[in-house]
TIROLUM-765930 format. One record per residue (C-alpha): residue number from 0; x, y negated, z. Coordinates in Angstrom, 3 decimals. Layout:
<seq = NUM; east = X; north = Y; up = Z>
...
***
This chain:
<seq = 0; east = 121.388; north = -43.028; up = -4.034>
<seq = 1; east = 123.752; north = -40.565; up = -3.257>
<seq = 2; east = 121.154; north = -37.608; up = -3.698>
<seq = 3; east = 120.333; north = -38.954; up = -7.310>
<seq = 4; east = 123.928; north = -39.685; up = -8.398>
<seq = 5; east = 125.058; north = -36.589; up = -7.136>
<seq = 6; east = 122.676; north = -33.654; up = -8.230>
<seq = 7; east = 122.866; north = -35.796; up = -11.943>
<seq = 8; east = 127.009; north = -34.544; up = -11.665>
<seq = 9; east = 126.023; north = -31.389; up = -10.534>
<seq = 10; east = 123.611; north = -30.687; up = -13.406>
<seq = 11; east = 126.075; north = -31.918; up = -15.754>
<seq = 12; east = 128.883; north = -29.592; up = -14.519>
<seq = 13; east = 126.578; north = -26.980; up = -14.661>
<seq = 14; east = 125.463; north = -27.878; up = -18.093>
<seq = 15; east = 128.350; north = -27.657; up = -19.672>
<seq = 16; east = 129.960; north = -25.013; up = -17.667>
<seq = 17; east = 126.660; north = -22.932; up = -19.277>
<seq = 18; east = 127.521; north = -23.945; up = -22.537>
<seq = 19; east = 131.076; north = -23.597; up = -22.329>
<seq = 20; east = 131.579; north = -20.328; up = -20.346>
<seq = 21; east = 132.987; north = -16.827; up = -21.936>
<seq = 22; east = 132.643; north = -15.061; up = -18.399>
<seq = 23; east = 128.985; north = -14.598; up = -18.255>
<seq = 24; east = 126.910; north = -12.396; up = -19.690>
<seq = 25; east = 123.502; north = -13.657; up = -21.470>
<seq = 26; east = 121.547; north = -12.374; up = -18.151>
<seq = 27; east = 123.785; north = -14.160; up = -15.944>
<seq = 28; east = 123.635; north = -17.391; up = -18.890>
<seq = 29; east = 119.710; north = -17.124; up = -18.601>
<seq = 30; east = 119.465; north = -17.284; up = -14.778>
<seq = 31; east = 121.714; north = -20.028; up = -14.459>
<seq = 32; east = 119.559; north = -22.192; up = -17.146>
<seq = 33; east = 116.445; north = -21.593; up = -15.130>
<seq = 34; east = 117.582; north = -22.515; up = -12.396>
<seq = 35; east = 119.423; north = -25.728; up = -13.778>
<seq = 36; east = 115.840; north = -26.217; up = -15.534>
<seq = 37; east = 113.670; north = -26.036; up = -11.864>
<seq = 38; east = 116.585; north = -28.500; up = -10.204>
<seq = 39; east = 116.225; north = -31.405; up = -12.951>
<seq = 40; east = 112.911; north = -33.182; up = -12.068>
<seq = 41; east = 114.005; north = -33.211; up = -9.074>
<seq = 42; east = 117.170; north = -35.549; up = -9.626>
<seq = 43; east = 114.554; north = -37.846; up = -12.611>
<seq = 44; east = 112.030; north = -38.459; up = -9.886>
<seq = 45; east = 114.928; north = -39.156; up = -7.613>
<seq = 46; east = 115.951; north = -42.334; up = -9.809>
<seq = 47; east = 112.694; north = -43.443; up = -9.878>
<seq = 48; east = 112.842; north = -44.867; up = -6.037>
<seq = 49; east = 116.403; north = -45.797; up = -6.620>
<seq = 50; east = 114.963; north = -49.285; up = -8.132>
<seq = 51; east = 113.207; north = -50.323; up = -5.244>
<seq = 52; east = 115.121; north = -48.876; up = -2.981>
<seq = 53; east = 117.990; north = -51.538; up = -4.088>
<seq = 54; east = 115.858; north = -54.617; up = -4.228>
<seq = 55; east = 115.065; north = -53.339; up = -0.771>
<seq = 56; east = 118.802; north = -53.318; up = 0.426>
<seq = 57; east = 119.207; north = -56.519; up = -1.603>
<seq = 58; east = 116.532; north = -57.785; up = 0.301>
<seq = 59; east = 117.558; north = -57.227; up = 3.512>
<seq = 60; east = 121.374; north = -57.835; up = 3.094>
<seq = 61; east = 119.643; north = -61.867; up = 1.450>
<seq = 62; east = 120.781; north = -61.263; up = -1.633>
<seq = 63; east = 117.002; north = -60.398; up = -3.434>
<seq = 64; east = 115.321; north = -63.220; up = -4.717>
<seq = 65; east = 112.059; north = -61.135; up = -4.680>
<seq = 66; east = 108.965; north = -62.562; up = -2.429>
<seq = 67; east = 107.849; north = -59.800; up = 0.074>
<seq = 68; east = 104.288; north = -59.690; up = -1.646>
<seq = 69; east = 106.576; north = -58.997; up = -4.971>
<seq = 70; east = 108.652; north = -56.274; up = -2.792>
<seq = 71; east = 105.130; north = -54.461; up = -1.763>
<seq = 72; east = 103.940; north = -54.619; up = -5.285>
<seq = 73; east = 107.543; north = -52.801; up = -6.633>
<seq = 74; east = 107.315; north = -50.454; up = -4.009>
<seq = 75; east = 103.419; north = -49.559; up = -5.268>
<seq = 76; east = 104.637; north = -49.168; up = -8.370>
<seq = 77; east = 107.172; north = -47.086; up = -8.052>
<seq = 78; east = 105.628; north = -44.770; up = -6.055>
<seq = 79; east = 102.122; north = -44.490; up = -7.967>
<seq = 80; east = 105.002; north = -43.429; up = -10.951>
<seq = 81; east = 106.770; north = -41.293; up = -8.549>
<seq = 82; east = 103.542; north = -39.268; up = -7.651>
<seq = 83; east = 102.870; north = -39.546; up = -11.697>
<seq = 84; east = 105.335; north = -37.450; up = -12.745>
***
């Protein structure tokens, strides 16, 4: 959770610090967008586990109402999307 919460602040500081900054030249702007570009799936494909990943925890902590055979199926799911994108 951590790892998708956090790189989604990063890219957002580094989005606007792109669009806001004087100090760089285009070169420097350009780099700095590419790489920003090559980091983002990473953080989308990220949130896609977060959803099972909590009915998980909820699951375990008893406070899921999900059947196990209903947990197998989300986790499936998730990950045939995960491997989709």
């Amino acid at each position: 959770m951590g790892y998708g919460l956090g790189s989604e602040l990063v890219i957002n500081a580094l989005t606007h610090n792109i669009a806001r900054t004087t100090s760089l030249l285009a070169d420097g702007r350009m780099r700095l967008w590419d790489f920003l570009l090559d980091v983002d799936p990473h953080v989308r494909n990220a949130t896609i586990i977060l959803v099972p990943l909590g009915f998980s925890l909820a699951a375990y902590l008893g406070l899921g109402s999900l059947a196990w055979v209903s947990m197998w199926a989300l986790w499936i799911v998730s990950t045939r999307w995960f491997w989709h994108v």
